[in-house]
C-alpha positions as CSV (number, residue, x, y, z in Angstrom):
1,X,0.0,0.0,0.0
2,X,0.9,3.7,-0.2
3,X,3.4,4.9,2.5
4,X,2.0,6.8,5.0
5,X,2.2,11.2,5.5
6,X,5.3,12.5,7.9
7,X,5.2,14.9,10.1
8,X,7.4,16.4,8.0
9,X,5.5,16.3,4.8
10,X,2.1,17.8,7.4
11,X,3.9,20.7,8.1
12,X,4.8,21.6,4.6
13,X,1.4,20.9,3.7
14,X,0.6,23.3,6.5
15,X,3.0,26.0,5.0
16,X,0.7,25.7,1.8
17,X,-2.4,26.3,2.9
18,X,-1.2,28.9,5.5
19,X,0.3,30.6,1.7
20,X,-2.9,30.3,0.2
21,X,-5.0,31.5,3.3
22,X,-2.7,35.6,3.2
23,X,-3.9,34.9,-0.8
24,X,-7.4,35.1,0.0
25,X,-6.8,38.1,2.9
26,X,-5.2,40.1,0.2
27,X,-7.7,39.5,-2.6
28,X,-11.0,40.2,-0.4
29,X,-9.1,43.3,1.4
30,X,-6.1,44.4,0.2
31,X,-3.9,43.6,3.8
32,X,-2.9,40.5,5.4
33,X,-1.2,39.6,8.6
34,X,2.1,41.5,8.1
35,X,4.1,39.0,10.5
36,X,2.6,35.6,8.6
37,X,3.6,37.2,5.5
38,X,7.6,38.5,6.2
39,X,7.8,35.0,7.2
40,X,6.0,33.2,4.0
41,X,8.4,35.5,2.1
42,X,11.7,34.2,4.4
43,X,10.5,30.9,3.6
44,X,10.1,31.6,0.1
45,X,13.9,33.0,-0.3
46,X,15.0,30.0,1.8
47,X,15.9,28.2,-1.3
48,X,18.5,25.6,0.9
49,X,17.5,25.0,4.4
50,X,19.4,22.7,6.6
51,X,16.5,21.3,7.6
52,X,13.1,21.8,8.0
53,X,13.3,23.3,11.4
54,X,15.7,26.1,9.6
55,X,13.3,26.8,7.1
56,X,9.9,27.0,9.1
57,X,11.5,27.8,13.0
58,X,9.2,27.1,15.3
59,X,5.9,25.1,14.7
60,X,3.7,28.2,16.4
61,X,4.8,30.0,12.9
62,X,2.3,28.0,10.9
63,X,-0.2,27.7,13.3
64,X,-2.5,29.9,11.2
65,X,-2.2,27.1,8.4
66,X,-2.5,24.1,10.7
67,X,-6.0,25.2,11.9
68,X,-6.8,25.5,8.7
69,X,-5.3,22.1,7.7
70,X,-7.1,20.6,10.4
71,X,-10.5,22.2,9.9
72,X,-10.5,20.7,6.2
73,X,-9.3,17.5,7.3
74,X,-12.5,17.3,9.1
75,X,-14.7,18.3,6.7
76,X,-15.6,21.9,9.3
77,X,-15.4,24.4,6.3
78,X,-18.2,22.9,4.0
79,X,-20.4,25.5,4.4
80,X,-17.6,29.0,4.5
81,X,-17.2,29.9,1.0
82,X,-14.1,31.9,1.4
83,X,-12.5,29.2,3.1
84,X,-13.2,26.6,0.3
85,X,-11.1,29.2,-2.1
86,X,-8.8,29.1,-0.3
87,X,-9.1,25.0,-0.2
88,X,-8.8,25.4,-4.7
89,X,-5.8,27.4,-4.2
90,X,-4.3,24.8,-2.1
91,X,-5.2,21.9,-4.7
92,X,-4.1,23.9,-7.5
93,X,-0.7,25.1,-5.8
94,X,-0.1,21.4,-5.2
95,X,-0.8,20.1,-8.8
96,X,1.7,23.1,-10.1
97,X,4.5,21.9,-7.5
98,X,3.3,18.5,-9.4
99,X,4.4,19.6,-12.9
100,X,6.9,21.8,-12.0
101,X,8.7,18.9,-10.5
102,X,9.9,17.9,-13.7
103,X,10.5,21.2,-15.8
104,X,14.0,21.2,-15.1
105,X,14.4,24.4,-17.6
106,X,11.8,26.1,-15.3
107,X,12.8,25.3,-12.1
108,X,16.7,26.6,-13.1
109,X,15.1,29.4,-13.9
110,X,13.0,30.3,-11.0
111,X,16.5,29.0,-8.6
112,X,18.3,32.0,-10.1
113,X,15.2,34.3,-9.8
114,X,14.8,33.3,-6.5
115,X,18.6,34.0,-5.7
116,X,18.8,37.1,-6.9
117,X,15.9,38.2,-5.4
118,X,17.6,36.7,-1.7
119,X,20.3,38.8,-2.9
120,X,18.2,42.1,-2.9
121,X,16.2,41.1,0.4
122,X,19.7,41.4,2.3
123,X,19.5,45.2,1.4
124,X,16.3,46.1,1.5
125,X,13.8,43.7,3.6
126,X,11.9,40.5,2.5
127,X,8.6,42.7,1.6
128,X,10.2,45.2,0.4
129,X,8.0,47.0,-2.3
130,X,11.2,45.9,-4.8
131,X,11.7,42.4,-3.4
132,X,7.9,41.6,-3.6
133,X,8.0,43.5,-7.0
134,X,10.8,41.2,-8.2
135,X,9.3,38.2,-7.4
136,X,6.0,38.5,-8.6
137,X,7.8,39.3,-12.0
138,X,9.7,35.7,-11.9
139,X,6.0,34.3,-11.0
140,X,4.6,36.1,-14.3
141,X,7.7,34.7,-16.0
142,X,7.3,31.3,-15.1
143,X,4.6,29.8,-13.0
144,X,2.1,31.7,-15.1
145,X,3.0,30.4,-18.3
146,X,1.9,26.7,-17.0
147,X,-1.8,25.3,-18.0
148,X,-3.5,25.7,-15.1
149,X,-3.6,29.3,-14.1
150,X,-4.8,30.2,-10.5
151,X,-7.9,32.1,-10.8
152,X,-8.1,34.0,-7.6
153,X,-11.6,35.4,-6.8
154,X,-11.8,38.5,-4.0
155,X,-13.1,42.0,-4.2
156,X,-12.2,44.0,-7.8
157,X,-11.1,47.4,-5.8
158,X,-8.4,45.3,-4.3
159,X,-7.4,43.2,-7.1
160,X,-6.9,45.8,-9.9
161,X,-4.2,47.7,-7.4
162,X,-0.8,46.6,-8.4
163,X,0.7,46.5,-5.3
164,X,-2.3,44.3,-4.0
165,X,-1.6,41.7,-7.0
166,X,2.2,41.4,-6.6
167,X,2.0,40.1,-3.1
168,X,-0.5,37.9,-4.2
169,X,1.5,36.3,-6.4
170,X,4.0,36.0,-4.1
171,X,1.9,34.3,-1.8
172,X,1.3,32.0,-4.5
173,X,4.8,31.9,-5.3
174,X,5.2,30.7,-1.7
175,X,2.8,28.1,-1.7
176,X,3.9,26.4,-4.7
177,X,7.4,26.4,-3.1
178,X,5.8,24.9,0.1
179,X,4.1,22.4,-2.0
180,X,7.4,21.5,-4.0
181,X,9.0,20.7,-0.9
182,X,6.2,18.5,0.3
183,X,6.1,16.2,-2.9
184,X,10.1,16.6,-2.5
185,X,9.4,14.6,1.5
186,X,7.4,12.2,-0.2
187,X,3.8,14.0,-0.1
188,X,1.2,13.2,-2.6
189,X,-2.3,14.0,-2.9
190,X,-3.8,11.0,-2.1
191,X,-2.5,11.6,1.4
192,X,-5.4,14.0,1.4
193,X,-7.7,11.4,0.5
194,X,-6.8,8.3,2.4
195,X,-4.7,9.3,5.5
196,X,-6.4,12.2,7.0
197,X,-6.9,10.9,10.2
198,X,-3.2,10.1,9.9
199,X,-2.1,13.5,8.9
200,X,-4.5,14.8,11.9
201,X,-2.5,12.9,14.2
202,X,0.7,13.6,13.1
203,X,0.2,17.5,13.3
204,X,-0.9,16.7,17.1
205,X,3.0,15.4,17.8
206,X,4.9,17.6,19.7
């Protein structure tokens, strides 16, 4: 049978939908929480963590996207429409990890995006308005290009203003990343499927 989900593989699943819940904050009113997004964009610019300890710190830093991890893996947002967005996003972020897992020619291309953009984040800030700028840019350039597009749905006022769309798709950017590391420890979507109660129980370990 199918190997069962890691801890480690729940927590970059976590990272994802945590990503994908500061998408839906921006798009429906033009803010997010400032902290949870410095650090989706540290996490972002990580592009060779140690470990996943260095790359996520502590677990209280995706607590946002463990509640809602654990509220869809038992079935408590049926009926909250903004939280079932945010649920698409988090499917198709995980099916674009999925095909950008072997588009070598992308994925070089994004590394030295990302690299340079780590570069500029050491003198300026990781949300810097040129950082974030950067970065959606290499989003635009590559993750964009792919068949399935993200259609994110919110309030027009917000997402018509530039600066409202780029950190959107760096949110994006973010999850995909998240969701490339989580196929990367073995994750696959069928996890979601068969092993929730298993996933449930290892985001309860300490």
């Amino acid at each position: 049978m199918f190997s069962k989900p890691t801890r480690q593989q729940a927590l970059a699943l976590a990272a994802v939908f945590q990503s994908c819940e500061l998408v839906s904050q921006l798009s429906y009113s033009g803010n997010c929480d400032e902290t949870q997004m410095e650090f989706t964009m540290s996490t972002l610019l990580n592009q060779n963590p140690d470990s996943l300890r260095d790359l996520y710190g502590s677990v209280d830093n995706l607590q946002s996207g463990i509640n809602l991890m654990q509220a869809f893996l038992t079935d408590k947002i049926a009926t909250d429409s903004k939280q079932r967005e945010v649920i698409n996003y988090v499917m198709s972020c995980t099916h674009l990890a999925g095909k950008l897992f072997n588009n070598s020619a992308m994925l070089d291309q994004i590394d030295k995006g990302i690299d340079n953009a780590r570069q500029q984040a050491q003198h300026f800030s990781v949300t810097h308005e040129n950082v974030c700028t950067n970065v959606a840019s290499l989003y635009q350039e590559t993750i964009s290009k792919m068949r399935l597009r993200i259609q994110v749905l919110g309030s027009g006022v917000y997402l018509q203003q530039t600066a409202v769309a780029v950190r959107i798709r760096c949110m994006l950017f973010a999850a995909i990343r998240n969701a490339f590391l989580w196929r990367q420890l073995g994750g696959k979507r069928r996890h979601l499927l068969f092993y929730r109660k298993v996933l449930l129980k290892v985001l309860d370990e300490q």
